[in-house]
ZAMI-543012 format. One record per residue (C-alpha): x, y, z. Coordinates in steps of 0.1 Angstrom, whole numbers, plus 5000, padded with zeros to 4 digits. Layout:
BEGIN
<zanu east="X" north="Y" up="Z"/>
...
This chain:
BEGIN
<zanu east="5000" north="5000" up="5000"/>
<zanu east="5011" north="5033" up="4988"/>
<zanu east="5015" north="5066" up="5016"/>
<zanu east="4990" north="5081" up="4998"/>
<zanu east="4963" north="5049" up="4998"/>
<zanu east="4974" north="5049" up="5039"/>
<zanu east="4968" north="5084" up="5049"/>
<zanu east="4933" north="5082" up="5023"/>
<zanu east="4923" north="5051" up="5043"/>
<zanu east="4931" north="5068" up="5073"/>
<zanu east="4911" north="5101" up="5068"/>
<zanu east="4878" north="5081" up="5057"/>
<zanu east="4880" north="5066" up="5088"/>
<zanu east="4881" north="5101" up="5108"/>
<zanu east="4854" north="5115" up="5085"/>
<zanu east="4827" north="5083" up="5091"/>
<zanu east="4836" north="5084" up="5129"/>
<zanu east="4836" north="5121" up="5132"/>
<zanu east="4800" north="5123" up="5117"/>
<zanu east="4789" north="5094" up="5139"/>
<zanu east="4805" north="5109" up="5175"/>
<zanu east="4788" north="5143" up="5161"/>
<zanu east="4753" north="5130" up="5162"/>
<zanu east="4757" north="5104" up="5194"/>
<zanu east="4774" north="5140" up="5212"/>
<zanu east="4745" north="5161" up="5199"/>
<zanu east="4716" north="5141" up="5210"/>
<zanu east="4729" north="5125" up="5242"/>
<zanu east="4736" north="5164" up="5251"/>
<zanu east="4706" north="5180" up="5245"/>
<zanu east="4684" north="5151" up="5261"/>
<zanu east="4711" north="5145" up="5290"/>
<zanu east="4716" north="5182" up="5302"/>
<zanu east="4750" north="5185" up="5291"/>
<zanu east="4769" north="5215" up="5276"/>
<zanu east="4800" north="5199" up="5275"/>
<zanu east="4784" north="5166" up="5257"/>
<zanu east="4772" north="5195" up="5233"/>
<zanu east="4803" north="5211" up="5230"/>
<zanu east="4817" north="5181" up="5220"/>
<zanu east="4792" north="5173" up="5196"/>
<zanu east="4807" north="5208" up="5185"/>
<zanu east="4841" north="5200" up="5181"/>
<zanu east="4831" north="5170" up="5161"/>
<zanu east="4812" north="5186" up="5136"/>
<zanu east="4841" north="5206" up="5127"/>
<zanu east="4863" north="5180" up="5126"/>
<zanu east="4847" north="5163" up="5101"/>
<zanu east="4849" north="5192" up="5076"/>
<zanu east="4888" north="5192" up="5090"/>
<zanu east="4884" north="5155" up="5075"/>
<zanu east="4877" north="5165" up="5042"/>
<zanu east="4900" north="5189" up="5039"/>
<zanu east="4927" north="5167" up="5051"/>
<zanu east="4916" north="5145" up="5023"/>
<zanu east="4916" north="5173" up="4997"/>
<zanu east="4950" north="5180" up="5004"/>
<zanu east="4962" north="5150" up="5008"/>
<zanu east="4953" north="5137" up="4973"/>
<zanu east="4962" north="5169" up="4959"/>
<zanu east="4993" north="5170" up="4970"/>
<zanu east="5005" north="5138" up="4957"/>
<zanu east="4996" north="5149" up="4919"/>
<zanu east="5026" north="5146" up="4898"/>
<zanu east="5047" north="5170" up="4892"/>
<zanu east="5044" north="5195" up="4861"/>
<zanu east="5054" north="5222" up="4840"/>
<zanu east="5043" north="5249" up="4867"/>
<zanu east="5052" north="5228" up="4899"/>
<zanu east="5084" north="5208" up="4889"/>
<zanu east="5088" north="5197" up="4928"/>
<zanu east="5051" north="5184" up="4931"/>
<zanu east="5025" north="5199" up="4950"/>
<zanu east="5034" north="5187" up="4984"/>
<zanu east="5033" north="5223" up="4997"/>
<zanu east="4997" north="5219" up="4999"/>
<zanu east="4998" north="5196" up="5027"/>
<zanu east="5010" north="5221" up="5052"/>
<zanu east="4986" north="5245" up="5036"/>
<zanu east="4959" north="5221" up="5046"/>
<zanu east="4971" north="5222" up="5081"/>
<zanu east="4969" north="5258" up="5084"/>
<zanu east="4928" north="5250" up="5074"/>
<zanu east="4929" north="5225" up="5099"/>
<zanu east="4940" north="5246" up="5128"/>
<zanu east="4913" north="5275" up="5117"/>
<zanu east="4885" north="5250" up="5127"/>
<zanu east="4903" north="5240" up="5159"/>
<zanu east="4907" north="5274" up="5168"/>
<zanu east="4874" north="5286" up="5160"/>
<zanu east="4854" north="5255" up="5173"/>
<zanu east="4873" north="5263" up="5206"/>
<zanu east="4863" north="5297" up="5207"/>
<zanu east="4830" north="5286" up="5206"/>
<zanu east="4828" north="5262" up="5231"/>
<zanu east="4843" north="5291" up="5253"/>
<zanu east="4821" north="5317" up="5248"/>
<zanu east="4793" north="5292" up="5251"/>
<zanu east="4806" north="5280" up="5282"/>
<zanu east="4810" north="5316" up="5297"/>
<zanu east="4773" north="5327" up="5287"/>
<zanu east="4762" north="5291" up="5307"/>
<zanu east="4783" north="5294" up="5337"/>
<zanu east="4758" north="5322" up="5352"/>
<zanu east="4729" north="5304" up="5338"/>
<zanu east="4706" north="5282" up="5358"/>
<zanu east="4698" north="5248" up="5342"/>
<zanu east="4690" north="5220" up="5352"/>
<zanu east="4720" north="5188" up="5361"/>
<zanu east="4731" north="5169" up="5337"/>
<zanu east="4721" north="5129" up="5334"/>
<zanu east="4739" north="5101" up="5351"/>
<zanu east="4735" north="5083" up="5323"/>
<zanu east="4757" north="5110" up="5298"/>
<zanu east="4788" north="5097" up="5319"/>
<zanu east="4785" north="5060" up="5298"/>
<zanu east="4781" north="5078" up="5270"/>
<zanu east="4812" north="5095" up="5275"/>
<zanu east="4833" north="5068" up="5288"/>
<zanu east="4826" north="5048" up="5255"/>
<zanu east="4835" north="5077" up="5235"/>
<zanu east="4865" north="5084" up="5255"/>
<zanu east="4880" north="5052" up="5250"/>
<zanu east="4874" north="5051" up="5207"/>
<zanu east="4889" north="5088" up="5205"/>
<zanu east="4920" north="5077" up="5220"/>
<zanu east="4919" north="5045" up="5199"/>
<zanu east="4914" north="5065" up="5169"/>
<zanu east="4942" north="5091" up="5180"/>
<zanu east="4968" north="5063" up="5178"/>
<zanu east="4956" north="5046" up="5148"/>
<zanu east="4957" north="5079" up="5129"/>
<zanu east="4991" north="5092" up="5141"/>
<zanu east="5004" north="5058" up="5135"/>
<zanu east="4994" north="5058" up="5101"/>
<zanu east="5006" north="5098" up="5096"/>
<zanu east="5038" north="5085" up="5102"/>
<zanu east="5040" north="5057" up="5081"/>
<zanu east="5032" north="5084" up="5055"/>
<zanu east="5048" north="5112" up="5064"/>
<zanu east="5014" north="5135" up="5060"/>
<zanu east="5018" north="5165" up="5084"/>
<zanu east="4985" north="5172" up="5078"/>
<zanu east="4969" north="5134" up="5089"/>
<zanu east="4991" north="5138" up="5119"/>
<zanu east="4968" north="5171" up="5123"/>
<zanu east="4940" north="5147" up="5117"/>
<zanu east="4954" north="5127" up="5148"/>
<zanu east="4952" north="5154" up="5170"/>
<zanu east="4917" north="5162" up="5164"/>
<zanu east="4909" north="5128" up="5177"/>
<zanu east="4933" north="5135" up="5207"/>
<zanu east="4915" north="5169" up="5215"/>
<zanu east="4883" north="5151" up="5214"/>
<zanu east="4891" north="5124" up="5236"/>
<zanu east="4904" north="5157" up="5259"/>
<zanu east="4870" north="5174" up="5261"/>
<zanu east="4855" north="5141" up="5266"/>
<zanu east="4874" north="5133" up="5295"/>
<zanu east="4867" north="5173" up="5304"/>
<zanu east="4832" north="5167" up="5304"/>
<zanu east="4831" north="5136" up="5323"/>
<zanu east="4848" north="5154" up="5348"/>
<zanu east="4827" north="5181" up="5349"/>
<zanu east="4792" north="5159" up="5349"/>
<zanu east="4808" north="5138" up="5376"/>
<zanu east="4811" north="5169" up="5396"/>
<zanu east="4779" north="5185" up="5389"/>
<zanu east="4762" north="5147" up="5399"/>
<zanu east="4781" north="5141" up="5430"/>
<zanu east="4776" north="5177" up="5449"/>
<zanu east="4739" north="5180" up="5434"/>
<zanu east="4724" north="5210" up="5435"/>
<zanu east="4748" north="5245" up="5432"/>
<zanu east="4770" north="5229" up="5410"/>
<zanu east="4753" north="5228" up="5373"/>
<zanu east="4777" north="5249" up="5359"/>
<zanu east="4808" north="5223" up="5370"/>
<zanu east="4798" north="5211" up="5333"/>
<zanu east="4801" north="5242" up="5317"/>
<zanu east="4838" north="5252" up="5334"/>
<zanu east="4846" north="5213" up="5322"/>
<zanu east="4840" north="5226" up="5285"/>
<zanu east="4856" north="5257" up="5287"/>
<zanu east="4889" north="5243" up="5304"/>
<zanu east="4885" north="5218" up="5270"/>
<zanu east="4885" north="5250" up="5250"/>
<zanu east="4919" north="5257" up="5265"/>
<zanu east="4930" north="5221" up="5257"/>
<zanu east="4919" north="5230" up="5222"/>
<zanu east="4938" north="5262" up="5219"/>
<zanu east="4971" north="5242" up="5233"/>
<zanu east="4970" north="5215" up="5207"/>
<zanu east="4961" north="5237" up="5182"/>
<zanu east="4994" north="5255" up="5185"/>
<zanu east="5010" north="5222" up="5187"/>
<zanu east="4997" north="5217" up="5150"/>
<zanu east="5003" north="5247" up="5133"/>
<zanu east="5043" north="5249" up="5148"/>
<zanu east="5053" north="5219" up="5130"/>
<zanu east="5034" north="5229" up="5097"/>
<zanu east="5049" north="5262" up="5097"/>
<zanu east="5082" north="5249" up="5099"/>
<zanu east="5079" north="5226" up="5068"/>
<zanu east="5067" north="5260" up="5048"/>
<zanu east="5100" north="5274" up="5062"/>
<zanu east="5122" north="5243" up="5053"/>
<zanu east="5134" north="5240" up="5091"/>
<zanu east="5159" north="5215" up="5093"/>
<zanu east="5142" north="5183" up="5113"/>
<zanu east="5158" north="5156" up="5097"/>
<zanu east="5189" north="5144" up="5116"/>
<zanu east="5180" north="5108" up="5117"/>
<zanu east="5173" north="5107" up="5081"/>
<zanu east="5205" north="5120" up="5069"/>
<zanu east="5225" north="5098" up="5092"/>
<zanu east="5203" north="5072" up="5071"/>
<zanu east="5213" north="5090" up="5035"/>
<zanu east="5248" north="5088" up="5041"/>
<zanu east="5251" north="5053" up="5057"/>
<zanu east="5233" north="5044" up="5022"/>
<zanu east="5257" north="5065" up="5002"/>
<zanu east="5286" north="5049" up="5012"/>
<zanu east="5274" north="5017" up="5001"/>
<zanu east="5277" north="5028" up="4963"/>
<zanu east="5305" north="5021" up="4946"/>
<zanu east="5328" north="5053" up="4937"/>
<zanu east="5314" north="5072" up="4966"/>
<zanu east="5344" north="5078" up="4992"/>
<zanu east="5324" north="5100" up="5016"/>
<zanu east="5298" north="5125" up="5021"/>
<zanu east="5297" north="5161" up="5028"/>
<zanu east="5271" north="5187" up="5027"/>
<zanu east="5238" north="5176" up="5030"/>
<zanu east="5202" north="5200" up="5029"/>
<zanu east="5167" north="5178" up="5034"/>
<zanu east="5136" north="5197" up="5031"/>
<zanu east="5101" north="5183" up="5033"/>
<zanu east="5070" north="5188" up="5010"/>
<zanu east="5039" north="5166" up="5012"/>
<zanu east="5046" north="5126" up="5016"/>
<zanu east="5083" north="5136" up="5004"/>
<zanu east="5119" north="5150" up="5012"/>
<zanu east="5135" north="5166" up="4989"/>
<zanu east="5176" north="5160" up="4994"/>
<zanu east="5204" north="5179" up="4979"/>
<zanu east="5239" north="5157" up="4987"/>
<zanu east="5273" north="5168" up="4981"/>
<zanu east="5293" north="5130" up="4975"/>
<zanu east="5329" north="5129" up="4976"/>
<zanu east="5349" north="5106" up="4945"/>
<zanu east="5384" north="5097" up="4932"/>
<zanu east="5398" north="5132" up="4920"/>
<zanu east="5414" north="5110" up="4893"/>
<zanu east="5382" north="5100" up="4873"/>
<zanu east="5372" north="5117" up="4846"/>
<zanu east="5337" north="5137" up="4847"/>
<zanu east="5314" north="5108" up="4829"/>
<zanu east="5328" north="5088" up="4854"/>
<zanu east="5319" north="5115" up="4879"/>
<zanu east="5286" north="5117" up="4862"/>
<zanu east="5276" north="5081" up="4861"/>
<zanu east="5283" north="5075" up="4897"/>
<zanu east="5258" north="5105" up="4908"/>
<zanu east="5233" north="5086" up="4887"/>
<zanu east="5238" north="5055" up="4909"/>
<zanu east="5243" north="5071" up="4940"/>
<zanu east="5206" north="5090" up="4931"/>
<zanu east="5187" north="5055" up="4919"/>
<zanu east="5203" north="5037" up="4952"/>
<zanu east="5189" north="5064" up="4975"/>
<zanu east="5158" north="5064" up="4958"/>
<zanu east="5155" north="5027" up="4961"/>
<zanu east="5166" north="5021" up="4992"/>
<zanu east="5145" north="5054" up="5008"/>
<zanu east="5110" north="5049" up="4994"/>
<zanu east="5098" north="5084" up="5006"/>
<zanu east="5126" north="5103" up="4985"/>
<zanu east="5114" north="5127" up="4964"/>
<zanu east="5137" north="5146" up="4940"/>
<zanu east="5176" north="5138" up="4950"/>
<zanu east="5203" north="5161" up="4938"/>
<zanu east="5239" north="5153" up="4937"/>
<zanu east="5268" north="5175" up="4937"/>
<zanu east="5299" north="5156" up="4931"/>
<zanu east="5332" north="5169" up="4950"/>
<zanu east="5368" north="5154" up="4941"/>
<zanu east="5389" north="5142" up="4972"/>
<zanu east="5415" north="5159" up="4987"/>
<zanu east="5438" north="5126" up="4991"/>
């Protein structure tokens, strides 16, 4: 399976559970009492047009390259996280401001029976946090890992909310609004992880260098080509599914340039082979000093 069928997969799994989670939230807080069941419900709503935009961007990004776009179209992964982060943000904000206008509002406790609802729900976001990010980094999809987090900061306002109901049930009357402070405190979560999203993203726009561990992997592979003496510079950006590489390899001073040239060739084909999520590879070819 390619990265691309892995991180699809993945994200039709987000969306159908996402739309699911939404109603379940939606109905088991209005008939339960609950703001922060509804909150939830909130949260998941957005998330499933998060979903779809992950998907967009996703498949977009892993169109060939072309005429106009000679490195691909990876850069619209990131992109997509950016997207993704505006309906965090703004799905927190209103489950804040919510939360705020219900604190000072009388209303009546929530349900015992919302705290199995949001046990069971609990326990699938988490399990579809790790499944996700497990599968964002088999791909390498910045933006499926953004995915992951959604399911993360769900399972975070659930376990707000359960908090918060438990509260409101166990000191009775006095303490209705324990429910509503539980979804605003998962607001904050929301905010938190949102930042912990975008940081990443931003830094791929800006080619930050992350990629220590893969260039220990690029040069342990380089020197297993025949010509290549050593290994000098070497720049790794990211965009989309891919990294981009640009290698300076060491050779004989004594061959001659198609020599020279051939081996770059080889070096490039063996990197490519042996590193599956390469992308374009440019080789510089130095002559030894000895």
């Amino acid at each position: 399976m390619t990265n691309e069928q892995t991180a699809v997969r993945a994200t039709y799994f987000s969306i159908v559970s996402n739309a699911t989670l939404a109603a379940i939230k939606g109905l088991a807080g209005f008939f339960g009492n609950s703001y922060a069941l509804t909150a939830d419900a909130i949260e998941s709503t957005t998330d499933i047009f998060s979903s779809l935009l992950v998907l967009f961007g996703i498949k977009y990004s892993n169109k060939p390259a072309d005429k106009n776009h000679p490195y691909g179209h990876g850069r619209a992964e990131p992109l997509v996280t950016f997207l993704v982060v505006g309906f965090l943000i703004t799905s927190a904000t209103i489950i804040a401001y919510e939360s705020i206008n219900n604190i000072g509002t009388s209303h009546e406790l929530p349900k015992p029976w919302t705290l199995i609802v949001l046990g069971t729900i609990i326990i699938w976001k988490e399990y579809s946090f790790r499944l996700v990010m497990k599968r964002s980094k088999e791909s390498n999809s910045s933006s499926l890992k953004a995915d992951a987090w959604h399911h993360r900061s769900d399972a975070i306002t659930s376990v707000a909310a359960f908090v918060g109901i438990s509260i409101a049930l166990i000191l009775g009357k006095g303490y209705e609004s324990a429910d509503d402070w539980a979804a605003l405190l998962a607001a904050g979560f929301i905010f938190y992880n949102s930042y912990k999203i975008f940081r990443p993203a931003l830094g791929e726009i800006m080619d930050e260098h992350f990629y220590e561990d893969l260039i220990v992997v690029i040069r342990k592979v380089s020197l297993q080509v025949d010509g290549i003496v050593s290994t000098e510079k070497c720049f790794i950006r990211k965009s989309g599914m891919k990294y981009h590489v640009d290698l300076h390899a060491i050779v004989s001073a004594d061959i001659t340039v198609k020599e020279g040239h051939e081996i770059s060739h080889l070096l490039k084909d063996t990197l490519r082979n042996e590193i599956p999520e390469l992308g374009h590879v440019l080789i510089h070819i130095e002559p030894s000093d000895y």
